[in-house]
PQR file of N, CA, C, O and H, with PARSE charges and radii, in Angstrom:
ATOM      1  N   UNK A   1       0.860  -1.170   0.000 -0.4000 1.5000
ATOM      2  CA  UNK A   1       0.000   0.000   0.000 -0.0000 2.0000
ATOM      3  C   UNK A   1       0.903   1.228   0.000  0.5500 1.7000
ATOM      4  O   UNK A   1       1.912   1.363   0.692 -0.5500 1.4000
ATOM      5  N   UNK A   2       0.318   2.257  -1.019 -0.4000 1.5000
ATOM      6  CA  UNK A   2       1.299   3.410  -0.768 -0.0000 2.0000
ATOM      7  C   UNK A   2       0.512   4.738  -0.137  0.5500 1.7000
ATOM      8  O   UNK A   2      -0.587   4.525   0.375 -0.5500 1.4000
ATOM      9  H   UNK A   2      -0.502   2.148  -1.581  0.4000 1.0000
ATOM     10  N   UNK A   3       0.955   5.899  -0.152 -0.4000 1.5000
ATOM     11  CA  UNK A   3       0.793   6.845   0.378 -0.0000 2.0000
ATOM     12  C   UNK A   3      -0.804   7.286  -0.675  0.5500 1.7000
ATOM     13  O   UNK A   3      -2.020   7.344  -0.491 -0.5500 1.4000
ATOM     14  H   UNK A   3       1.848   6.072  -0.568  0.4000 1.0000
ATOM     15  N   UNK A   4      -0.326   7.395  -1.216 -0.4000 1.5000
ATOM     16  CA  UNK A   4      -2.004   7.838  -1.958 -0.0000 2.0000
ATOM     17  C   UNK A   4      -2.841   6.428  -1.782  0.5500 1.7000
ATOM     18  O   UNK A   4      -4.057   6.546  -1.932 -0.5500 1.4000
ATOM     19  H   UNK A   4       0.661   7.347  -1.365  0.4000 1.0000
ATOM     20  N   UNK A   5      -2.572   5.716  -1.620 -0.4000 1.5000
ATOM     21  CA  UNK A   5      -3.583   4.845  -1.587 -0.0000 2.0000
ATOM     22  C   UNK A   5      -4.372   4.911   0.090  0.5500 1.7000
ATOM     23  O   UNK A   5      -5.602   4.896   0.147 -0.5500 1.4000
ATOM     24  H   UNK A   5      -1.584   5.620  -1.498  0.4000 1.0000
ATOM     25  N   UNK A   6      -3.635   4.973   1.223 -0.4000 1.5000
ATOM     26  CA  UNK A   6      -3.879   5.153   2.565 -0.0000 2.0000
ATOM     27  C   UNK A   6      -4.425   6.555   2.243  0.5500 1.7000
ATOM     28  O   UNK A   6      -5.624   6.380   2.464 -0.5500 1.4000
ATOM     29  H   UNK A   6      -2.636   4.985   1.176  0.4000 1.0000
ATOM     30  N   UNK A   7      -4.305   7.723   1.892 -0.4000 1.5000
ATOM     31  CA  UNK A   7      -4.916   8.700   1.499 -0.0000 2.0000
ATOM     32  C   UNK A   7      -6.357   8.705   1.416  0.5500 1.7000
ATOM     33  O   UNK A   7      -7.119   9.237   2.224 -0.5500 1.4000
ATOM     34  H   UNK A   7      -3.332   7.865   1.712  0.4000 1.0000
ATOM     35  N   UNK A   8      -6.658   8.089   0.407 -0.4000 1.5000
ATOM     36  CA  UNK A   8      -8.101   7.627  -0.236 -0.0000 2.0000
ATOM     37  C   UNK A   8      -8.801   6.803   0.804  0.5500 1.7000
ATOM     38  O   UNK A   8      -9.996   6.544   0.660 -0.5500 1.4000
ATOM     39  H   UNK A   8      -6.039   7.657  -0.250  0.4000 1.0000
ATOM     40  N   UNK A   9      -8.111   6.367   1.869 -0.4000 1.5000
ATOM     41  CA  UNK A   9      -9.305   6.072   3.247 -0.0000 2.0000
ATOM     42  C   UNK A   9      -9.203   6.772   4.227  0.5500 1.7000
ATOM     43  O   UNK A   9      -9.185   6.302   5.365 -0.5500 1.4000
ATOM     44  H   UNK A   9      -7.140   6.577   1.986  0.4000 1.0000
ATOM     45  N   UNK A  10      -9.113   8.070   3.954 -0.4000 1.5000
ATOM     46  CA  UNK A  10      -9.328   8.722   4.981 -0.0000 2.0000
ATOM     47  C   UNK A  10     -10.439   9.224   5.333  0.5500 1.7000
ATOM     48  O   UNK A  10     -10.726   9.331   6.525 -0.5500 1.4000
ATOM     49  H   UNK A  10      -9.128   8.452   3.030  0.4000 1.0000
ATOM     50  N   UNK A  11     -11.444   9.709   4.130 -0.4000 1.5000
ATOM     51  CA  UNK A  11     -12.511   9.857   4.567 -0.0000 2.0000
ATOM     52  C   UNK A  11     -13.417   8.489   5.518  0.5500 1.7000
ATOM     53  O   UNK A  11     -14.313   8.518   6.362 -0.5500 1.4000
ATOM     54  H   UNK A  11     -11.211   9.622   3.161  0.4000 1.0000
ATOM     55  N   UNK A  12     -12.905   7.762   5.085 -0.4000 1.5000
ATOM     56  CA  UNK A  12     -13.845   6.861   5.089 -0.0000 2.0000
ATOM     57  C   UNK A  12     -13.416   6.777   6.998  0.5500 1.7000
ATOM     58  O   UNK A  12     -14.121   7.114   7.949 -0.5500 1.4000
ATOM     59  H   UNK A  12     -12.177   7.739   4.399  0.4000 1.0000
ATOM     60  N   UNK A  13     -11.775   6.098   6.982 -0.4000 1.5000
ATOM     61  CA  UNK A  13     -11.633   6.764   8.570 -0.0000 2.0000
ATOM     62  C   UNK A  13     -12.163   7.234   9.479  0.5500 1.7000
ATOM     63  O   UNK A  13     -12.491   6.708  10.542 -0.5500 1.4000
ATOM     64  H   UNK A  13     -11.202   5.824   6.209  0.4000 1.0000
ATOM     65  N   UNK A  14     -12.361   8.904   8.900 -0.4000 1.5000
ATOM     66  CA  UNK A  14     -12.917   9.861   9.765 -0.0000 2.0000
ATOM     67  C   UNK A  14     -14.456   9.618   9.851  0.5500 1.7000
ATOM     68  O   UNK A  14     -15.196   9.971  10.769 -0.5500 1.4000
ATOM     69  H   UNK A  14     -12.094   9.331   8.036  0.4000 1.0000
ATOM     70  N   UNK A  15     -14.732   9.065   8.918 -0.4000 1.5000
ATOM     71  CA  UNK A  15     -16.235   8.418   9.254 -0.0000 2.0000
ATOM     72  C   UNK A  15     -16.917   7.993  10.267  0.5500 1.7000
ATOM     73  O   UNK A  15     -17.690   8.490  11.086 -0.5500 1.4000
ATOM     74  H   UNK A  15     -14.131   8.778   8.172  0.4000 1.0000
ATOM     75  N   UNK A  16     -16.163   6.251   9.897 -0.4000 1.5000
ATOM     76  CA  UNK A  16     -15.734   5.527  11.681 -0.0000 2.0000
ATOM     77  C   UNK A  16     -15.569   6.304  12.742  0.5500 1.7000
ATOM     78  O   UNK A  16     -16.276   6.253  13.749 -0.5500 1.4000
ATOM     79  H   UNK A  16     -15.535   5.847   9.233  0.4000 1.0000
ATOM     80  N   UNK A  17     -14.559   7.114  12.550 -0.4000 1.5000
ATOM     81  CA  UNK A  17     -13.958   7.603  13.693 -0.0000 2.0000
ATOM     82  C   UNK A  17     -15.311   8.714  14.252  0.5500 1.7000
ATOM     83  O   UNK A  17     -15.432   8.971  15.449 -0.5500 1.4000
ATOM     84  H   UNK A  17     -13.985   7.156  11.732  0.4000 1.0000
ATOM     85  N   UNK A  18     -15.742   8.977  13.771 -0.4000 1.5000
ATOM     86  CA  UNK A  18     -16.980  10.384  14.211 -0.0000 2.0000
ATOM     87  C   UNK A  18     -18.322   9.535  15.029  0.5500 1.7000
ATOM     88  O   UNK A  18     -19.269   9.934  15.705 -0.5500 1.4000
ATOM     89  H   UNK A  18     -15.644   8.767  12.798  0.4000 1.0000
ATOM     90  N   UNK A  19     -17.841   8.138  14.568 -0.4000 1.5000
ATOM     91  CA  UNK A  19     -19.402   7.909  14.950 -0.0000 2.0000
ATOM     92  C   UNK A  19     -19.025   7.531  16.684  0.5500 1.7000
ATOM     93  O   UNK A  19     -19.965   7.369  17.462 -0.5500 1.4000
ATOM     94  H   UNK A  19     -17.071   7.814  14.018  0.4000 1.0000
ATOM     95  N   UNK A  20     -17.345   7.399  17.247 -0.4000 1.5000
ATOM     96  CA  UNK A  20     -17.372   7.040  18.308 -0.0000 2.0000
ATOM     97  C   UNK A  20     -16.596   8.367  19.175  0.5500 1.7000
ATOM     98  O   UNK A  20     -16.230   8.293  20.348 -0.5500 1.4000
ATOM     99  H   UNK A  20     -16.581   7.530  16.615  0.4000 1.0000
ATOM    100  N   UNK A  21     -16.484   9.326  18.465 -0.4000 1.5000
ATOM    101  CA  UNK A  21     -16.228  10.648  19.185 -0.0000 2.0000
ATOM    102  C   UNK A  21     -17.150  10.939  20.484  0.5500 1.7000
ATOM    103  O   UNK A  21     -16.509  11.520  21.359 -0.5500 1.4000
ATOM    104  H   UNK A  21     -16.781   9.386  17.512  0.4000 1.0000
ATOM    105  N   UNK A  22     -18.459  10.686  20.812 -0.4000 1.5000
ATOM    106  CA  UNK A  22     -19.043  10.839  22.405 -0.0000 2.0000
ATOM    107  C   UNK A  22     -18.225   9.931  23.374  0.5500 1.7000
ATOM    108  O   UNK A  22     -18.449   9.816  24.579 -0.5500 1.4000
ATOM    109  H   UNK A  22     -18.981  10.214  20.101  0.4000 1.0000
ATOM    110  N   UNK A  23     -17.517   9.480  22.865 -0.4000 1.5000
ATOM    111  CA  UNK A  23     -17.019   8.412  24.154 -0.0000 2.0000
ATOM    112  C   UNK A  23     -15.331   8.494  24.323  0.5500 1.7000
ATOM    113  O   UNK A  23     -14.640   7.553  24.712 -0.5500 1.4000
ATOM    114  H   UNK A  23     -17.335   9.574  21.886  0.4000 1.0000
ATOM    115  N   UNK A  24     -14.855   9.768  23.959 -0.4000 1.5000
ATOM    116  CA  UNK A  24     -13.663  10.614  24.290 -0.0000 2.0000
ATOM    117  C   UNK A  24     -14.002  12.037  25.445  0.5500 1.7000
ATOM    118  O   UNK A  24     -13.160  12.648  26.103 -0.5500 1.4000
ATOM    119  H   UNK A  24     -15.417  10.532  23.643  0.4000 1.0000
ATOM    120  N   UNK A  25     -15.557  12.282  25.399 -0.4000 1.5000
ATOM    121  CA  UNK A  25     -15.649  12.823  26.142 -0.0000 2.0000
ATOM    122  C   UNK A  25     -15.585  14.670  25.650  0.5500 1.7000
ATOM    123  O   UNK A  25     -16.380  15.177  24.858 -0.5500 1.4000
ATOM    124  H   UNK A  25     -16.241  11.785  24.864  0.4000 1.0000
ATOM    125  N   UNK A  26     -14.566  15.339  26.277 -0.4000 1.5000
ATOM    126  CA  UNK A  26     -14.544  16.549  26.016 -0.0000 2.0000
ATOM    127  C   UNK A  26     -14.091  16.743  24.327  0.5500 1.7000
ATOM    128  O   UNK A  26     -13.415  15.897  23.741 -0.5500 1.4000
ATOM    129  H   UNK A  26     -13.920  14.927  26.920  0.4000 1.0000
ATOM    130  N   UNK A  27     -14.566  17.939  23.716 -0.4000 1.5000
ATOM    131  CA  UNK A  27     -14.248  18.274  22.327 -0.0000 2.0000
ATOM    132  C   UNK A  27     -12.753  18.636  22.489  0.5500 1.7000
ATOM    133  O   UNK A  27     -12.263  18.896  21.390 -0.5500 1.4000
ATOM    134  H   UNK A  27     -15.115  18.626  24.193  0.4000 1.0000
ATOM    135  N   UNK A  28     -11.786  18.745  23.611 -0.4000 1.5000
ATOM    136  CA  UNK A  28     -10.424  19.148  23.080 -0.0000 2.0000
ATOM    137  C   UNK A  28     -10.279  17.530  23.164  0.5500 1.7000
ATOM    138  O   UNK A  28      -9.061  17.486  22.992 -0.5500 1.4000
ATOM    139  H   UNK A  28     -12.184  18.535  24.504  0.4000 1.0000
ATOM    140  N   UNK A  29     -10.635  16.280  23.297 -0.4000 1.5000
ATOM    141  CA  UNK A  29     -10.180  14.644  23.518 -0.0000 2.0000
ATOM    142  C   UNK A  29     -10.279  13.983  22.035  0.5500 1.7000
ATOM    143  O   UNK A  29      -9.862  12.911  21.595 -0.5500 1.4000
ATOM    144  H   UNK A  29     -11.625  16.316  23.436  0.4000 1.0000
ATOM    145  N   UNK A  30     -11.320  15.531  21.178 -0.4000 1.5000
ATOM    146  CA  UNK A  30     -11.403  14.361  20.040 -0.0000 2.0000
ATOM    147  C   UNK A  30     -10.084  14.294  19.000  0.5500 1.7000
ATOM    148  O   UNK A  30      -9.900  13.304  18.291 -0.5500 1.4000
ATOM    149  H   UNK A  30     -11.658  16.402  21.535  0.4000 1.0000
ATOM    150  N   UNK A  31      -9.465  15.094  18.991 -0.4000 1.5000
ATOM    151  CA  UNK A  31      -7.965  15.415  18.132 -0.0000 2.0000
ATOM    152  C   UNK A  31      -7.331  13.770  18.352  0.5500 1.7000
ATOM    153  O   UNK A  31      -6.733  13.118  17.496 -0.5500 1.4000
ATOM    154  H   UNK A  31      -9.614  15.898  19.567  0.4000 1.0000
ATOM    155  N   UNK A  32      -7.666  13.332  19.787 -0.4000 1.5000
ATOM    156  CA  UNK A  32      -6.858  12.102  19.674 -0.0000 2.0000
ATOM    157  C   UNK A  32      -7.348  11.017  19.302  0.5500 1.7000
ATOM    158  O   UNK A  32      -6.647  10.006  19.256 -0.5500 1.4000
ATOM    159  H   UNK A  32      -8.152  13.862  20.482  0.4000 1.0000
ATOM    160  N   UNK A  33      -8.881  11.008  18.902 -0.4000 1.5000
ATOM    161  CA  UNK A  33      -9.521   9.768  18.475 -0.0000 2.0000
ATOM    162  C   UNK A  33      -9.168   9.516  17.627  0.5500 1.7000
ATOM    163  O   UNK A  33      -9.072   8.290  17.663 -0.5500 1.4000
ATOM    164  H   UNK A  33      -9.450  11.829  18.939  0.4000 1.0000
ATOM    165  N   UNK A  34      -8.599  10.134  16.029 -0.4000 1.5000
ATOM    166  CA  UNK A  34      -7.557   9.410  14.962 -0.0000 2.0000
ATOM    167  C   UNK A  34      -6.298   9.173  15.454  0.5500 1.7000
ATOM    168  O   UNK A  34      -5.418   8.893  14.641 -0.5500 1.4000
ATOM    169  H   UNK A  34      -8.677  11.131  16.000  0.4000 1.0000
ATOM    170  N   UNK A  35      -6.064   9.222  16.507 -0.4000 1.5000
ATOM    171  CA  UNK A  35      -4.457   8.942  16.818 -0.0000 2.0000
ATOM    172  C   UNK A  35      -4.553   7.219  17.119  0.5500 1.7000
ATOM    173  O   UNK A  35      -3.836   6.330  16.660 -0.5500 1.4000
ATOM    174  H   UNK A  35      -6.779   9.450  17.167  0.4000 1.0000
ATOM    175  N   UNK A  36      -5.734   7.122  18.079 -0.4000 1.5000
ATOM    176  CA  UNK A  36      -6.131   6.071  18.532 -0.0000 2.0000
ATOM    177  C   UNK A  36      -6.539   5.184  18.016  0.5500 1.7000
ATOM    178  O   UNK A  36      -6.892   4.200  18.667 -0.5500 1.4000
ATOM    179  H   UNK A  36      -6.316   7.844  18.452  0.4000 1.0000
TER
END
């Protein structure tokens, strides 16, 4: 896999990732839910 290819799932990522953002808690906690 290369760099543009990991690219092209990022939306999809941040997707996932939004639907479990209430369970980080405060809005400065969500920066780390893609880290995680």
């Amino acid at each position: 896999m290369d760099v543009k290819a990991i690219e092209s799932l990022m939306p999809e990522l941040e997707s996932f990732v939004s639907r479990y953002l209430s369970h980080f808690g405060r809005v400065q906690n969500h920066a780390h839910a893609m880290t995680i």
